[in-house]
N, C-alpha and C positions, 0 to 999 in steps of 0.2 A: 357451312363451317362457321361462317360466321354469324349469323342466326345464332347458333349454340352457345357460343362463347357470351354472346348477349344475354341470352338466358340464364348462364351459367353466374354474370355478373347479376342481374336483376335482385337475388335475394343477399349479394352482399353491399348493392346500392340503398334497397329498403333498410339494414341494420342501422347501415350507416344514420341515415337520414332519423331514424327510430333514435339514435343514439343522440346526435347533434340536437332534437327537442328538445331537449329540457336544458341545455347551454342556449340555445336560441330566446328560451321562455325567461330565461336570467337576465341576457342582454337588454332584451326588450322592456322587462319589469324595471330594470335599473335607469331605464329613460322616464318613467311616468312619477307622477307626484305621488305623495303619502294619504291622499284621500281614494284616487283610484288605484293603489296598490290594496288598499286595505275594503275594498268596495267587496259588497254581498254575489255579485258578478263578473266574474274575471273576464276579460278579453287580451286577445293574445298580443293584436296592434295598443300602442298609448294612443291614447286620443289626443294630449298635448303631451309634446316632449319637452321633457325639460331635465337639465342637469344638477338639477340640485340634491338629489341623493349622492354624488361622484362630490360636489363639493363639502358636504358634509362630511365623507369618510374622509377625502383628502385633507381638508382645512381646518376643519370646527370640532367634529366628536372624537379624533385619532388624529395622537401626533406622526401621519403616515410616514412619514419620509424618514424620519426617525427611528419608526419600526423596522421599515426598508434597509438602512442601515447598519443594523445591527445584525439583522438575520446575514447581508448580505456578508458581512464582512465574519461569522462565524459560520457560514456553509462556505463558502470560499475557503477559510483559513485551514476547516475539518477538511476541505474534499484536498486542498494541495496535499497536505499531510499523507494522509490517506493513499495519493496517487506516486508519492515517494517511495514512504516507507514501505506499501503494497508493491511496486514494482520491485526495490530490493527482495522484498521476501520471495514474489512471487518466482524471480530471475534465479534467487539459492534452491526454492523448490524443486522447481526444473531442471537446473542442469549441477546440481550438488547432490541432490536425492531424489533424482528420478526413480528407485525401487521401492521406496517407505515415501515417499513426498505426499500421493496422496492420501493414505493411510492419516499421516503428522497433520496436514491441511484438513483431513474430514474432521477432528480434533481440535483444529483451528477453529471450523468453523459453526461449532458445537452453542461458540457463543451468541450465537444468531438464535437460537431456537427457546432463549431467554426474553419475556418482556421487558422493556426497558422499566418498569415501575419494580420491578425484583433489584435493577441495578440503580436505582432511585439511591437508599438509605446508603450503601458503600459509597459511592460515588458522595452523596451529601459530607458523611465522615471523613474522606481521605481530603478534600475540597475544606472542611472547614479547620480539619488537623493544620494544614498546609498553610493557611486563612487565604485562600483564593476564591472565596465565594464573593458572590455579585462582581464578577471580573469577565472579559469574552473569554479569557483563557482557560475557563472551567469548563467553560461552554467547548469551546474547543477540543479538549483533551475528552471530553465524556462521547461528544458525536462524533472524534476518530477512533474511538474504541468501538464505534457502532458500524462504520464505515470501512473499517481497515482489514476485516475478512474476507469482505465481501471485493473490494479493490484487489486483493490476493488470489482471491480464485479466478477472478475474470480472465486478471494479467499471465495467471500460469496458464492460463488456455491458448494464447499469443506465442509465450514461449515456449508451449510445447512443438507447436507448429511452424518453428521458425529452425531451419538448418544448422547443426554445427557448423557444419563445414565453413563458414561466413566468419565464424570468430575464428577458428583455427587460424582461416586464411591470413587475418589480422593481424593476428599472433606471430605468426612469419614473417609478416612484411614488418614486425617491430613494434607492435602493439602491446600492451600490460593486458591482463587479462580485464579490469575494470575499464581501459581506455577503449580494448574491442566493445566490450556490454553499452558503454555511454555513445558512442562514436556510431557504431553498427547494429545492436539490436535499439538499443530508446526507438532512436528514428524510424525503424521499419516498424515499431509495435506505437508509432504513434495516434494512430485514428482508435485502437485500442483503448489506449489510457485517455483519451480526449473520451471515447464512450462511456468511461469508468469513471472518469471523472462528475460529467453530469448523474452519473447513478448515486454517486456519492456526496453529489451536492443534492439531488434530490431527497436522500435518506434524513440529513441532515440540516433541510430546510424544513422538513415535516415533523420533527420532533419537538413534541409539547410537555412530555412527563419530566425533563430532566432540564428543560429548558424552566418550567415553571419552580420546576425545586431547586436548581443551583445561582437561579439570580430572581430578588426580590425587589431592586431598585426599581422607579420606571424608566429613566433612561436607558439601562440596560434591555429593555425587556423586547423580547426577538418579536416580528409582524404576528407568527399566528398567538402567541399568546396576547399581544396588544389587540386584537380583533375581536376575542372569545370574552376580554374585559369589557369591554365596549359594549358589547351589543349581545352580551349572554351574561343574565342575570342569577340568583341564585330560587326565583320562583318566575322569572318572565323573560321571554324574549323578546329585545327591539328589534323588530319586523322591518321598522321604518324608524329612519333620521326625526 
């Protein structure tokens, strides 16, 4: 029996391993200098290690920490948002129109199936109508418009799965209907919105189309588009520091 089980694991220990090469192959290149990265002969080990491509991004070619800051503080600010307003909606979905709710949400979330370069020019006009361009708050409102469906539907899945009887009970012992919802569901649908959350800080960490059109400054300018200036040209790639 246990033989098989081994065997059974063997071809998803091979993917793995298959999979982890080429992160491996990254690690390894980012320790070696710019003569043997660029050498007619790849080898997989550095022959001398050294850190100076990690100093370069960090210190001298990217103002990294700066970049760091900015993405962080607008995937953070998109994903709270997102995991507020998403739980309220998600909470009305559920136990307000549970017969049309998901009909209302498939409609919801209709806006997902848009690329964000379609909602580029509206989003640029209502941003510069407002004059909130090169601000995080542009940033902010355009990636919880990107995040906030998808936070809704996760969270109506929690509350579908979570008992009336729990708030009724509430309700009895002197609870407001909002004091049951905050009190008694939040807490129990919390490992939920914590997994919702990083989904919606990842959506929102990853977006390049609306982060390069709504802010133009460089201080403002989030990590991946500070990275793609750097080191991706308009006919060359810097390979190497």
């Amino acid at each position: 029996m246990r033989k098989n089980r081994n065997l059974l694991l063997l071809p998803v220990f091979i993917a793995a391993v298959i999979m982890a090469l080429p992160l491996l192959w990254m690690l390894l290149t980012s320790l070696k200098g710019n003569e043997e990265i660029v050498s007619g002969i790849p080898s997989l080990l550095p022959q001398t290690v050294t850190l100076e491509q990690y100093d370069a991004v960090l210190f001298q070619d990217v103002p990294f920490f700066t970049l760091l800051k900015n993405s962080l503080i607008v995937a953070c600010g998109s994903s709270l948002i997102a995991i507020l307003f998403g739980n309220l909606a998600a909470y009305g979905f559920s136990r307000y129109m549970p017969k049309h709710g998901n009909g209302i949400l498939t409609l919801f979330l209709i806006a997902q199936l848009f690329p964000s370069v379609m909602l580029t020019v509206p989003f640029y006009s209502l941003m510069a109508d407002a004059k909130l361009l090169n601000s995080y708050f542009s940033l902010i409102v355009a990636n919880t418009s990107l995040a906030l469906p998808y936070a809704t539907y996760m969270m109506k899945g929690y509350y579908d799965n979570l008992p009336k009887d729990l708030e009724n009970a509430a309700c009895l012992d002197g609870c407001t209907r909002f004091q049951a919802y905050y009190r008694i569901c939040v807490p129990l649908c919390s490992t939920g919105s914590i997994a919702t959350f990083f989904m919606a800080f990842i959506i929102s960490w990853d977006e390049y189309v609306l982060a390069l059109s709504l802010v133009t400054k460089e201080h403002l300018t989030t990590l991946p588009i500070g990275i793609v200036k750097a080191f991706v040209g308009q006919f060359s790639i810097r390979w190497v520091s």
